[in-house]
N, C-alpha and C positions, 0 to 999 in steps of 0.2 A: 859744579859751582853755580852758584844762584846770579840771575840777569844784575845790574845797579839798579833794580825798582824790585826784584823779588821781595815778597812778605812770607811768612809764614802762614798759613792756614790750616786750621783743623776742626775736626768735626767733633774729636774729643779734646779736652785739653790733655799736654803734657805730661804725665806725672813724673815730676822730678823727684831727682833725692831717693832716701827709702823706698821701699817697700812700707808703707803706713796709713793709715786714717788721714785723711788731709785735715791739715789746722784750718786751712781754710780753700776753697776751690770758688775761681771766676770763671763764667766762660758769657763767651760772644759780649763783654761787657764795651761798653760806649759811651761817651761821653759829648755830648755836642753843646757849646756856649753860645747863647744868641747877643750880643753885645750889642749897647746903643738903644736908642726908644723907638717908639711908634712915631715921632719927628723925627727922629733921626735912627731910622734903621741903616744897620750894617750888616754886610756877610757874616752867615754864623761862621764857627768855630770850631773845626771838629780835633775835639784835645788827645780824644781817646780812642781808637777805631777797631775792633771785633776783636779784643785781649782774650785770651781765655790760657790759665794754667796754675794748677795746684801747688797747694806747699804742704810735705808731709808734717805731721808733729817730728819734732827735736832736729830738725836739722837749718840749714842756713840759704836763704834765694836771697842774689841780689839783681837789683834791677838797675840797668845803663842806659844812659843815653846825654845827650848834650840838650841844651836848655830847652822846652819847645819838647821835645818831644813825647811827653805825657805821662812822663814815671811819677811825678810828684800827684798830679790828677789819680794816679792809679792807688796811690798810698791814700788821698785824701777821700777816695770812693770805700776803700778798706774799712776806714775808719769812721765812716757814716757821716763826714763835713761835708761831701757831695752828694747828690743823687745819680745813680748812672740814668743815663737817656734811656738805654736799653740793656738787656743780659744780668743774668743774676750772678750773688754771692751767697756764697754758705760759709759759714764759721763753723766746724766738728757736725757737718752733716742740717745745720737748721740756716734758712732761708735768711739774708739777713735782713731786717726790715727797724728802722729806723726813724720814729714818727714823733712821738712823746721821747719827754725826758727822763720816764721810766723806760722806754725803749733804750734811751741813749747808756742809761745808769749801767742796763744790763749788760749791752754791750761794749762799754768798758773791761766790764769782767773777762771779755774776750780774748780785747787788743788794746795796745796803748801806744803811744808815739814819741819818740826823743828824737828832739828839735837839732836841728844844727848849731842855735848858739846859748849855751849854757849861762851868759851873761844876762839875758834874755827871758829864759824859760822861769825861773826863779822868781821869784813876789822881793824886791830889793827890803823890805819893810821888814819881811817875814823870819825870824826865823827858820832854818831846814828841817828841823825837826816839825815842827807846826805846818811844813808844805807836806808831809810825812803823814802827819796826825790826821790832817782834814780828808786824806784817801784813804784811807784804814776807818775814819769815821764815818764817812759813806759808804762804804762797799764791806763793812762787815760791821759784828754785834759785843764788841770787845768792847771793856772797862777801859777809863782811862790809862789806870796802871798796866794793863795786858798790853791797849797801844804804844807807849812807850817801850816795855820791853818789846815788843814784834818792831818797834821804829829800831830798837840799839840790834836784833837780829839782820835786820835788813842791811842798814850802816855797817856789819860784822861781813855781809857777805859780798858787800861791794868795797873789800878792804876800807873802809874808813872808821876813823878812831869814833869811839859814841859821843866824846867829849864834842865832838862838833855838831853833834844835833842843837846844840845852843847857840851857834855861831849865824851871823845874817850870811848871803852871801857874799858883800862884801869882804870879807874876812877870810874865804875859801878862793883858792885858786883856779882856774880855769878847768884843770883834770879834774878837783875836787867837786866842783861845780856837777859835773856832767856823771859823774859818779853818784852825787845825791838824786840828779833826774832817772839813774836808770833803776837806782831804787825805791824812789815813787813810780815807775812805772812798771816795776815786781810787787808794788804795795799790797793791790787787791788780786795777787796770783792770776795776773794776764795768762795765756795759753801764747800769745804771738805780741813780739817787740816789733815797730816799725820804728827804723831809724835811717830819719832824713838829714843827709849829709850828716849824723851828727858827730862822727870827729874831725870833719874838717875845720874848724875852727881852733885846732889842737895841735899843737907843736907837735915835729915828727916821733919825738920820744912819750913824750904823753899819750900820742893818737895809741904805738903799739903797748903800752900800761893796758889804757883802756880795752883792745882788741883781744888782749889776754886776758883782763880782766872777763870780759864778755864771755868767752870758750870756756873760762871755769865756771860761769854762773848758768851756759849752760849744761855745763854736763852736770850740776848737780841739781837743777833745778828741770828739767828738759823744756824749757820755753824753746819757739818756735824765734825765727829771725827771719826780717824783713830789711837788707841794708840800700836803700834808694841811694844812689851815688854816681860818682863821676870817674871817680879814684880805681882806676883799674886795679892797682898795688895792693888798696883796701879789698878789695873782691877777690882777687888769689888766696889772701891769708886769711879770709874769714868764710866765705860762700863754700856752698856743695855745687850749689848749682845757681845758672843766671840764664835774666833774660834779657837781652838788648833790643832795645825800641827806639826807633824812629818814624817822625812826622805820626806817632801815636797809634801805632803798629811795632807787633812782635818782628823782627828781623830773623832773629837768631835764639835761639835757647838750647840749652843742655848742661852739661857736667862743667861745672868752669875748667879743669883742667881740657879738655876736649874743645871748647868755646875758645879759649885764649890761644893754647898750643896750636890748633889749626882752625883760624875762623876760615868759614865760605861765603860769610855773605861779604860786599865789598865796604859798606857803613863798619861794619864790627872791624875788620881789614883797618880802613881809616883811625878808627879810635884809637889801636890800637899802635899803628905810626907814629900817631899821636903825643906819644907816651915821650917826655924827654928822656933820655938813654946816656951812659958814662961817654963821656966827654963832649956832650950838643951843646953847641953854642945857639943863643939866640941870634935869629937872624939868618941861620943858614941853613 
């Protein structure tokens, strides 16, 4: 069993999951924040510290930790909103580089991201179908009439009725909400979903709609999954495989069933105590 300060380290990263082409591989990646001015300098920051670990095509990594400890920073480096300090990314084998907004355009094509609050993510003004039309109208070469049918395919495969591509979202529900973002985020055929927190927001009956919903689009679709989270529950029923970080280091990684049923490190140990369990009272 590992020391209470053990890290993980490796010279290769992990590979989890399959046997497969990685959707996308980090290694030795870094994140340092320098906060504060040249009056007022402050200690940097260090968010993210020598991650390195692959995600195959079609299967499901989720990544743990408690606030602070750098899973969001690691989503946010995935998807080109940061720069890492240090260590590369490759999305299907190319380097990823992120400069221009033809850089950005393309890698969208990549990867895309659903937000934790559907109330949120949405243009209130907008139409859903029109938040639909505008990524379909950037990222491919379709007639208006072909977008819309590919908009009512999309709507078809994240179970929702086409009639509601007219609707604002006001009009749509919370589930429904977060059903139209995961279909803007299938719009331009992403290869990898990153989704932060995004069904906690989501009453318990909704959150498992959604989670199933997810497993059917991907096996028919084989998008890659990325679920940043807290929800160890969520992590059981949807991951193949996890990695748990703290203070912005890997602790722990492997097979979730293997990780949950017997952790070794003593942080994964804690999370998992954690967990409120049939009949915990608060307080005791």
């Amino acid at each position: 069993m590992m020391t209470e300060d053990a890290t993980i380290t490796q010279d290769e990263p992990p590979r989890l999951g399959v046997d497969a082409t990685p959707a996308f591989r980090i290694e030795h990646l870094s994140k340092t924040f320098f906060p504060g001015s040249r009056l007022r300098p402050r200690p940097p920051v260090v968010a993210v510290d020598d991650v390195s670990f692959a995600l195959p095509q079609r299967s499901t990594l989720a990544v743990v930790g408690e606030s602070g400890s750098g899973k969001t920073t690691v989503a946010r480096m995935l998807m080109g909103l940061e720069v890492p300090t240090s260590g590369s990314i490759e999305f299907l084998g190319r380097p990823l580089s992120v400069r221009t907004a033809k850089d950005r355009r393309r890698h969208a094509r990549s990867i895309q991201m659903v937000f934790q609050n559907p109330y949120r993510s949405l243009d209130p003004r907008q139409k859903v179908g029109g938040s639909l039309d505008e990524v379909l109208k950037l990222h491919t070469s379709l007639s208006a009439a072909e977008r819309r049918t590919r908009s009512r395919e999309l709507f078809e495969l994240v179970r929702l009725d086409a009639r509601l591509l007219d609707s604002l979202p006001s009009n749509l529900s919370g589930g429904q909400r977060q059903r139209v973002c995961i279909a803007r985020a299938l719009a331009c055929e992403a290869r990898t979903i990153v989704f932060d927190e995004a069904v906690a927001a989501l009453d318990v009956l909704v959150q498992a709609q959604v989670l199933n919903l997810l497993a059917d689009v991907q096996a028919e679709t084989h998008v890659s999954y990325v679920f940043v989270t807290h929800d160890l529950a969520v992590v059981r029923q949807v991951a193949d495989d996890l990695v748990v970080m703290q203070a912005g280091r890997i602790v722990e990684c492997g097979e979730v069933s293997a990780v949950l049923d017997a952790p070794q490190h003593p942080y994964t140990q804690r999370l998992l105590a954690a967990v409120p369990r049939e009949g915990w009272t608060p307080g005791l």
